[in-house]
N, C-alpha and C positions, 0 to 999 in steps of 0.2 A: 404513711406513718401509722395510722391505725389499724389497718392491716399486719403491719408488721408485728405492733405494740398486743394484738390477739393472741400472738405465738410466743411472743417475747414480752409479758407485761413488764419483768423486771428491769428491763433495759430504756434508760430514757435518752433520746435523740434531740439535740438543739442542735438547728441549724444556723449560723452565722452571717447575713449578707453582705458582702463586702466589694465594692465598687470600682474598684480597681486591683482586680484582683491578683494576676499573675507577678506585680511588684510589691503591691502588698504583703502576699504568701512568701512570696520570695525575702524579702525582709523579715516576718516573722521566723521564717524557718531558722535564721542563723540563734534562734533563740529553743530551749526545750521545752516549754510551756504554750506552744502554739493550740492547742486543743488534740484531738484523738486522731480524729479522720482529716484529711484534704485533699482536692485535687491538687496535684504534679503538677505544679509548671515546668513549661518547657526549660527556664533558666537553672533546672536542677540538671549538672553533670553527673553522668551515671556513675563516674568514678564516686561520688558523694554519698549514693544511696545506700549502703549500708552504714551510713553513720546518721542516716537520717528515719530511716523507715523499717518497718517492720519484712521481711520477708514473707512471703505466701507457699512460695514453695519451689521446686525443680523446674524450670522453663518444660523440659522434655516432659515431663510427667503432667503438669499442668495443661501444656498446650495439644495434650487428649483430647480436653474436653474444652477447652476456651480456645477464642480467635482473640488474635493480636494482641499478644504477650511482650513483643520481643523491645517496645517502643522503652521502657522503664525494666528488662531483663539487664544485669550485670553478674558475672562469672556464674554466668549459669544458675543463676536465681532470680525470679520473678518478684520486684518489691513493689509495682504500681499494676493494681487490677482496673481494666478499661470498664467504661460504664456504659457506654455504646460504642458502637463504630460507623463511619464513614465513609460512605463512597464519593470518588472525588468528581463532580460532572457540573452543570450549571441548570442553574431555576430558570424556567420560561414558563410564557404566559401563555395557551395552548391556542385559546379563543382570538389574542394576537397574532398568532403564528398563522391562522387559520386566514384571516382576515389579509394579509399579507399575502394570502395565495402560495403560502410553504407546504406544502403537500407532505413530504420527508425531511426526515432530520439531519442537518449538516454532519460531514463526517471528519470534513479536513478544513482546515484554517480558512482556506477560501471559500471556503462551500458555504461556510457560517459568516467571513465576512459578504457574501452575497446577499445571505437571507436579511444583515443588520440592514443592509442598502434597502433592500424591499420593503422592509418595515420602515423605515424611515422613511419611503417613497412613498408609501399603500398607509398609511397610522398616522395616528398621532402619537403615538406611541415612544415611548425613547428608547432606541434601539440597543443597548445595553449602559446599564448603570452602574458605575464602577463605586459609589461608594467611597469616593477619594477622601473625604472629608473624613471621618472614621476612622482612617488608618489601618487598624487591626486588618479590616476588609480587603487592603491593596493585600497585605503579608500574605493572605488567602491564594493568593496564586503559585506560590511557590507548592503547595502540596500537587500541583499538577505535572513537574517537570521530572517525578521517578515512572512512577507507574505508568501512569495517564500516557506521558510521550514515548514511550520508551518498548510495556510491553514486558520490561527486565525487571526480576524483584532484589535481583543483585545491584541493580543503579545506583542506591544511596553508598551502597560501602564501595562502587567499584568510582563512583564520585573522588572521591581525594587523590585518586591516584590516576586520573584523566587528565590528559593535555590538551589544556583548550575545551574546557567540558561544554563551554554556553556559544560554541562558536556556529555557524548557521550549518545544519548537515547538508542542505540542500534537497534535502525529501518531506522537508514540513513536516518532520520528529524532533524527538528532543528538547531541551530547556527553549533552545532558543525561539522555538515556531511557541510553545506558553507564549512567552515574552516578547513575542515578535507580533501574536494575535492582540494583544491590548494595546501595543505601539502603534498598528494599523488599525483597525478601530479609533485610537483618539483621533489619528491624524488626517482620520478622512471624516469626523465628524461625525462618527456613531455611537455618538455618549452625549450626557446630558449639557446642556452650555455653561454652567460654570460649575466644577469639580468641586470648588473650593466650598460648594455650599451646599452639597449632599448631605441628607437626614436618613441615618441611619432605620430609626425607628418609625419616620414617616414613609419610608421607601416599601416597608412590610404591602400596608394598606396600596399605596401607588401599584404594587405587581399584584395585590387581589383584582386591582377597577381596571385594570387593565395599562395604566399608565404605562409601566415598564415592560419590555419584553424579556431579558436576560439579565440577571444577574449570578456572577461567577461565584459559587459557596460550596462549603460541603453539603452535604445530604437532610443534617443537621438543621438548615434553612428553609426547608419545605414545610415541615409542619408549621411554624413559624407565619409564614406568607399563607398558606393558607387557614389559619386560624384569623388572618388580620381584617377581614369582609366577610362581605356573603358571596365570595365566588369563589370557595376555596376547590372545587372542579374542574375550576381553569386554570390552575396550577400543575406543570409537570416539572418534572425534574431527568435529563438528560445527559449522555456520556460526553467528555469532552472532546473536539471536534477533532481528532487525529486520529488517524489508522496508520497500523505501523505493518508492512506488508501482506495491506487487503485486510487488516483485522482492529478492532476497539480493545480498548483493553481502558480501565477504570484505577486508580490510585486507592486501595482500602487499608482503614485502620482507626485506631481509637479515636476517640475525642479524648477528654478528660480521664485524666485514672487516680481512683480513689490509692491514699499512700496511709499507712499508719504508723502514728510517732513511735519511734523505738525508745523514747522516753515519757513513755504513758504506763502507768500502771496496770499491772499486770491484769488484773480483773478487767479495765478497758481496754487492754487488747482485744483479749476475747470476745469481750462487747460488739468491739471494732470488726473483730473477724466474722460474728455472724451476721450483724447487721450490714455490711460490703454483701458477702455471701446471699443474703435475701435479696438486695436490691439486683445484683446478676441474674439471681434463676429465677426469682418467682416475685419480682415486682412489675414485671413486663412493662420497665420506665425504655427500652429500646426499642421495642415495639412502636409504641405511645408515641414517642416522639418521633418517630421515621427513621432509626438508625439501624444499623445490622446487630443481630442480638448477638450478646459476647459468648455466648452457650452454642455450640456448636450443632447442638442437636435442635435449634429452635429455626420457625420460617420466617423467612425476607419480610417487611410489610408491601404493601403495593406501590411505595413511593419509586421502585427500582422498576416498575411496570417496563419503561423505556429502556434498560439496561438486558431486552434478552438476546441481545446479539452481540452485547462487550465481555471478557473475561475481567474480573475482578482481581488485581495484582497484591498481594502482600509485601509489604517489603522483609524481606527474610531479615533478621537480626547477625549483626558485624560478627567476622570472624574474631575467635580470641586472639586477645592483645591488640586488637583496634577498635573497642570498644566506644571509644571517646574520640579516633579518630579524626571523626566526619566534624564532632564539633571544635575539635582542636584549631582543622583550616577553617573550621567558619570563622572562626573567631578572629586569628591570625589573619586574615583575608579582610576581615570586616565589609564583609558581605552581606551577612545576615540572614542567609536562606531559614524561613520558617523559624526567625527571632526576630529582625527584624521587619519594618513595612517602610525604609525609605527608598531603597533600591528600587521597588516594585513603583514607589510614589515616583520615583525622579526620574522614570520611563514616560509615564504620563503628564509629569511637567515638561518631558523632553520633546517631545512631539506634539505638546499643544504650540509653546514657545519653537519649533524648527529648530531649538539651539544645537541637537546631538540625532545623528542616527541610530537605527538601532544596533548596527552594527558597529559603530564607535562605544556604544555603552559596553557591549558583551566583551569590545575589545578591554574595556579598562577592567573589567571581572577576571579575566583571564588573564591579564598582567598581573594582577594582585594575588589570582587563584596559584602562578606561577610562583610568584616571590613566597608567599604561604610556603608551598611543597619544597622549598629549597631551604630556607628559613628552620622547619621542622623534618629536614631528610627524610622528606615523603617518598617512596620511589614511585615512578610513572611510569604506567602498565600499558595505559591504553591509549 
């Protein structure tokens, strides 16, 4: 802010904190008087955004010079600029891994449910901490099941229109090996003993001391745990454990994207536009914080140290006139891919309880995924 306030003294910035944010914003917004700036929640349909946000500019023109536009792009205009970016992989403790006799880094479901065995053999260590208590944290898995499994930046739009999308391929790719890895995990017992009482913000501190070895996050997570001790050294951060013919590939894309009210006064638009505009190129807040910087011309930080042998996938933005698609059958589905966290929750109540396999779960998604696409004469491609 002072930095900024140097080049810009005219311009004054208050920031807001608000604690439950994504419902709260989402609430405010159906109102005009929300303030200037906000981050996006995810519950804004893109169909919405131009009655709610400012535009930035041409997607193609734009995405010159910025990464990951396309999350808040509608008919080819860009109305949510990202403030960092994500690569999608998992925190581990390196000093743990070490200790455990992990030599190299798991690449495929089993390779990684091995190494949880050995920690939990060799440590004291809890061999991955799901975080269940939290919520938000289970939802956190779903960003692994385009990219990360797959390899394809077409997956999210070629999503709606797949038969049977979550069903097991049998090569350990795909949504199901995500969702198949934490189902195996709970059920063999390489998570903490009771779910229902994970601390979100004491878990930081537990993976600096070593306590925890893995926990599944964006990138975003790193600095985080390593700010939370005095071992922030023994913190890496790694690609998720699938190879998709011999190769890694990583999930990339925004976090948070700044939006500005289209019913803001004119003078704070501008406000608005340069103060966004500073925080992208020349606040170095993505850097800082371990994210991909949204400036295309700027470097990695060292958090991605571990990621030089994954390609990093983008998800390409829906072709026109399927825009809204992909949230159409979520919604219709009630599924929840990356809105909701109960699905991801009621895989790990399912296999601590025995009640459901994994494969009866993905069956009843795929039931629903079907009635969705019939429902909204979706056609089915793939």
């Amino acid at each position: 802010m002072k930095e900024f306030n140097k080049l810009y003294p005219n311009i004054q910035i208050k920031y807001e904190a608000i604690t439950d944010y994504a419902e709260d914003v989402t609430i405010r917004l159906t109102t005009d008087s929300w303030g200037d700036i906000c981050m996006i929640p995810t519950t804004v349909d893109k169909a919405e955004l131009p009655d709610l946000f400012v535009p930035f500019g041409d997607y193609e023109k734009l995405s010159e010079t910025y990464n990951f536009l396309s999350n808040f792009t509608y008919s080819g205009k860009v109305y949510g600029m990202p403030s960092t970016g994500n690569a999608q992989g998992i925190v581990y403790n390196k000093r743990v891994f070490k200790e455990a006799g992990i030599t190299e880094l798991p690449k495929t479901p089993d390779e990684f449910l091995d190494a949880l065995k050995r920690i939990k053999d060799n440590t004291d260590a809890i061999p991955l901490y799901t975080n269940f208590a939290a919520g938000w944290t289970m939802g956190a898995w779903d960003a692994y099941i385009g990219g990360s499994a797959t390899g394809d930046p077409e997956f999210m739009n070629k999503l709606p229109h797949m038969k049977d999308p979550f069903a097991n391929r049998g090569d350990s790719t795909g949504p199901y090996a995500v969702y198949n890895l934490l189902y195996e995990a709970v059920a063999r017992g390489l998570i903490e003993d009771d779910p229902t009482t994970t601390d979100w913000e004491g878990s930081k501190g537990m993976m600096n001391r070593g306590e925890i070895a893995t926990m599944v996050l964006g990138s975003w997570a790193v600095v985080q745990m390593q700010g939370a001790g005095d071992h922030p050294e023994d913190i890496g951060y790694m690609p998720f454990p699938i190879t998709v013919n011999g190769k890694q590939y990583a999930s990339a894309g925004p976090d948070y994207n700044y939006g500005i009210n289209i019913n803001s006064s004119e003078d704070n638009k501008i406000a608005a536009m340069i103060y966004i505009k500073w925080l992208v190129e020349k606040s170095k807040f993505a850097y800082t914080e371990g994210g991909i910087p949204i400036l295309k011309s700027e470097e990695y930080p060292p958090v991605y140290n571990d990621f030089t042998g994954a390609e990093l996938v983008v998800d390409n933005p829906p072709p026109a006139g399927e825009e809204t698609l992909f949230n159409d059958m979520n919604d219709k589905s009630e599924i929840g891919i990356n809105k909701e966290n109960s699905h991801v929750q009621h895989i790990v109540e399912s296999a601590l309880s025995k009640s459901k396999t994994m494969d009866e779960i993905v069956a009843e998604w795929n039931e629903k995924w079907t009635k969705a696409q019939k429902e909204l004469n979706v056609e089915v491609k793939y």
